[in-house]
C-alpha positions in Angstrom: -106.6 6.6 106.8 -107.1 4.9 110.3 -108.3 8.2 112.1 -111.0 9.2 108.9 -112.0 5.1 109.0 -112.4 5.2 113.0 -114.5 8.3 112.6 -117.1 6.8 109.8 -117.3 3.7 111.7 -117.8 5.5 115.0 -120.5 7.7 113.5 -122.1 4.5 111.7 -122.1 2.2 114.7 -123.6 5.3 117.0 -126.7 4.8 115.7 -127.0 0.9 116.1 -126.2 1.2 120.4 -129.1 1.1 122.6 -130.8 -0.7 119.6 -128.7 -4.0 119.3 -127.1 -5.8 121.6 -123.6 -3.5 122.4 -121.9 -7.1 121.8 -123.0 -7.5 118.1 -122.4 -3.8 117.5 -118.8 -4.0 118.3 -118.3 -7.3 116.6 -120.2 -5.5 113.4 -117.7 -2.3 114.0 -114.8 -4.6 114.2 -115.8 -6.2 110.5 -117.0 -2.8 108.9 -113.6 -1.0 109.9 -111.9 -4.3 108.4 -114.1 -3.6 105.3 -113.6 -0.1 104.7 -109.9 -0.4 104.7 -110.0 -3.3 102.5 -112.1 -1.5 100.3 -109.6 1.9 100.2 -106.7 0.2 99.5 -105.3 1.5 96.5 -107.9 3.9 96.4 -106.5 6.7 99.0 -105.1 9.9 97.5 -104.0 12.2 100.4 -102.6 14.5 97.5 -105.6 14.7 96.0 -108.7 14.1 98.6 -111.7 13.8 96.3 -109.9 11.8 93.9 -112.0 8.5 94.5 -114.4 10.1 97.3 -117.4 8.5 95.4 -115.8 5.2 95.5 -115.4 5.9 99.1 -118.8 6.5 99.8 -120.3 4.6 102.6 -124.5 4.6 101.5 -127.8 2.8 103.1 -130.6 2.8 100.6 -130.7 1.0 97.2 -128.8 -1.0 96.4 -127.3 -2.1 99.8 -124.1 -1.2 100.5 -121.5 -4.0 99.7 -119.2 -2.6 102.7 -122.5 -2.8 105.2 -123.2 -6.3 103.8 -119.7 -7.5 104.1 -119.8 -6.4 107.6 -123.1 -7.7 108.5 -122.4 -11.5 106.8 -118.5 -12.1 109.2 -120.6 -10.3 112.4 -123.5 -12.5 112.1 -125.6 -9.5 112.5 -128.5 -9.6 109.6 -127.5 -6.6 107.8 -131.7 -6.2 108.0 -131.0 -5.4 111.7 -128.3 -2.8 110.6 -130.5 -0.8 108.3 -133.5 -0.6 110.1 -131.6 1.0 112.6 -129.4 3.4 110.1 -131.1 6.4 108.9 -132.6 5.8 105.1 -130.5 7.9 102.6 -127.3 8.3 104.8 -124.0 9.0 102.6 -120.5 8.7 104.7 -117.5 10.4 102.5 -114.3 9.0 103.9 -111.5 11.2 102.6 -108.3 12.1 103.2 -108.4 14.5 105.9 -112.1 14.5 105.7 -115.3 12.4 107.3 -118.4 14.4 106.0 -122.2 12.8 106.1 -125.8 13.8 104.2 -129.0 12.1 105.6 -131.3 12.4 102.9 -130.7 13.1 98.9 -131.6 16.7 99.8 -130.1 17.4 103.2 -126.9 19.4 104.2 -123.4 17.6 104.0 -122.0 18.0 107.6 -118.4 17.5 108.4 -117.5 15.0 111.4 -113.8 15.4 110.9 -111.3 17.9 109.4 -107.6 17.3 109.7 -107.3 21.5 108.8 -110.6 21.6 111.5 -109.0 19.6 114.4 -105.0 21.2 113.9 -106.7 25.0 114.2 -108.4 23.2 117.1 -105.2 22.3 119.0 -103.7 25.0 118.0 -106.5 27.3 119.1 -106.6 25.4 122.2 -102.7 25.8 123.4 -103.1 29.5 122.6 -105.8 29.7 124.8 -104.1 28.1 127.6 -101.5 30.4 126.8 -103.2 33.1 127.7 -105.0 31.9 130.5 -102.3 31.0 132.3 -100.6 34.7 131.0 -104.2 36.2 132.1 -104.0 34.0 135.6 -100.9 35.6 136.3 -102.0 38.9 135.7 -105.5 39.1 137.0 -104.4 36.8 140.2 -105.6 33.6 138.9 -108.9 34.4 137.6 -109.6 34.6 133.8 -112.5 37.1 133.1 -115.8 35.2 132.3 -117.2 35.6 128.0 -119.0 38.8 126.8 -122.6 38.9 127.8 -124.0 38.6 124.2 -121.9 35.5 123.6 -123.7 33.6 126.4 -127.1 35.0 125.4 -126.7 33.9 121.8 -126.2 30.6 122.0 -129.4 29.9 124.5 -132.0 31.6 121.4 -130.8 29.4 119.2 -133.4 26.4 118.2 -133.2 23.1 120.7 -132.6 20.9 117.9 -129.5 22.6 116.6 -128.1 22.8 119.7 -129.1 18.8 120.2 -127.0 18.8 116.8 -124.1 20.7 117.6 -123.8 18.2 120.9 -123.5 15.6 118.8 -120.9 17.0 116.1 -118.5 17.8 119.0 -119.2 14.9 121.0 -117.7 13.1 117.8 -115.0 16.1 117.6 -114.1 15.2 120.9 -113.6 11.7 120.2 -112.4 12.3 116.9 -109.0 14.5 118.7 -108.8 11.0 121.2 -108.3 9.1 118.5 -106.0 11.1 116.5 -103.7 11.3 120.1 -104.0 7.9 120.4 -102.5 7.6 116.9 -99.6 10.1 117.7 
């Protein structure tokens, strides 16, 4: 539960940086994260995942969140301050082995964190250092560069997906920090 929590509240308080005071933020984070595990207690299933994920649901909108006023009442930060700063119709699913988000009640659900995700990550990731090192060896210490097309295909995509796709593994990144830090 503490790695799926870190990554909601991490994603949450992201947007409130650069907008509040960083001092506020954290002491907001620091009562949200307290929140949210109060709040799972006795409602976390990792043998069943979406049992309870609506329960879990972190929302801004109507009504107010009772987590995000919780938070916002111990930080001192008006929760006003917090949701003028969130984006409106933002839905955080903290599950077992899951962190997904939806900004608006029409818009894609996009995963910040998959336990399945980030253990075919580090595994993909030692097996590529596998076989550089193997290739380094081979080739005199020079792994070939990727396939043309690869390179070219990621530049035509749109700016704003590849803005997007920044973001997701900037949290990824962070996301595999805290799970090592957990280890």
């Amino acid at each position: 539960m503490h790695i799926e929590v870190q990554v909601a509240l991490n994603f949450v308080i992201s947007y409130l940086y650069n907008k509040l005071p960083r001092r506020r933020v954290n002491i907001f984070g620091e009562e949200l994260e307290k929140a949210l595990k109060d709040k799972f207690q006795g409602h976390w299933y990792p043998e069943k995942p979406f049992r309870g994920s609506a329960f879990r649901c972190l929302k801004t909108g109507s009504p107010v969140d009772r987590v995000l006023e919780r938070a916002a009442r111990e930080s001192g930060v008006p929760v006003e301050d917090v949701l003028e700063n969130l984006p409106r119709e933002l839905a955080v699913w903290v599950d077992p082995g899951e962190v997904s988000y939806r900004i608006g009640e029409k818009g894609l659900v996009k995963v910040l964190y998959s336990e399945k995700a980030a253990a075919a990550a580090a595994a993909a990731a030692a097996a590529a250092a596998a076989v550089g090192t193997a290739q380094g060896l081979v080739s005199g210490g020079m792994a070939p560069p990727p396939p043309q097309d690869q390179c070219t295909q990621r530049h035509q995509r749109p700016d704003d997906l590849m803005q997007e796709d920044r973001e997701v593994n900037q949290f990824r990144f962070s996301i595999l920090l805290l799970k090592h830090a957990f280890i």
